[in-house]
N, C-alpha and C positions, 0 to 999 in steps of 0.2 A: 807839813811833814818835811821831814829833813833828807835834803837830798845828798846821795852816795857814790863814789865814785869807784869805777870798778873796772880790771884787766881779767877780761875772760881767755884764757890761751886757748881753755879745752872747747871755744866757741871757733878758733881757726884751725886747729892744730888737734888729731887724730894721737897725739903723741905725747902733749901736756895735758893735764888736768888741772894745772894750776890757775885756782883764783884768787884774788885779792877783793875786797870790796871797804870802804871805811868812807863815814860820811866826815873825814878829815882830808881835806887834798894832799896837804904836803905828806900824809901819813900813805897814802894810796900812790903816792907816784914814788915816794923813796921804795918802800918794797917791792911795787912795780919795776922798779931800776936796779935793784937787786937781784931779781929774780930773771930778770934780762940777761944782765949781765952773766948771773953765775950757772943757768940752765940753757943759755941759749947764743951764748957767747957773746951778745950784741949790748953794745954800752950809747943809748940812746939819752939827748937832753931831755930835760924838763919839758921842755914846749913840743918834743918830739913824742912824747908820752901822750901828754894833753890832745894834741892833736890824732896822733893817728892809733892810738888804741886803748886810751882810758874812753871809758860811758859816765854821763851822768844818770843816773839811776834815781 
């Protein structure tokens, strides 16, 4: 089975509902970096993604 990578907000945050989930990384962390950036103001690396808030699913 093919694993997927995924940014859950509405798992921290009482205030987004936004998920992402794609069993493509580079496809799971560019939206993920988008969606940082333009709902939450914060403009996190690649490896800052990977590490403290993409899952592999």
């Amino acid at each position: 089975m093919a694993r997927a990578h995924k940014l859950d907000c509405e798992a921290v945050s009482d205030e987004c509902r936004f998920i992402v989930q794609s069993e493509n990384e580079s496809e799971a962390i560019e939206l993920a970096k988008n969606h940082m950036k333009e709902v939450h103001g914060r403009e996190l690396t690649n490896e800052e993604l990977r590490e403290e808030h993409l899952q592999v699913v």
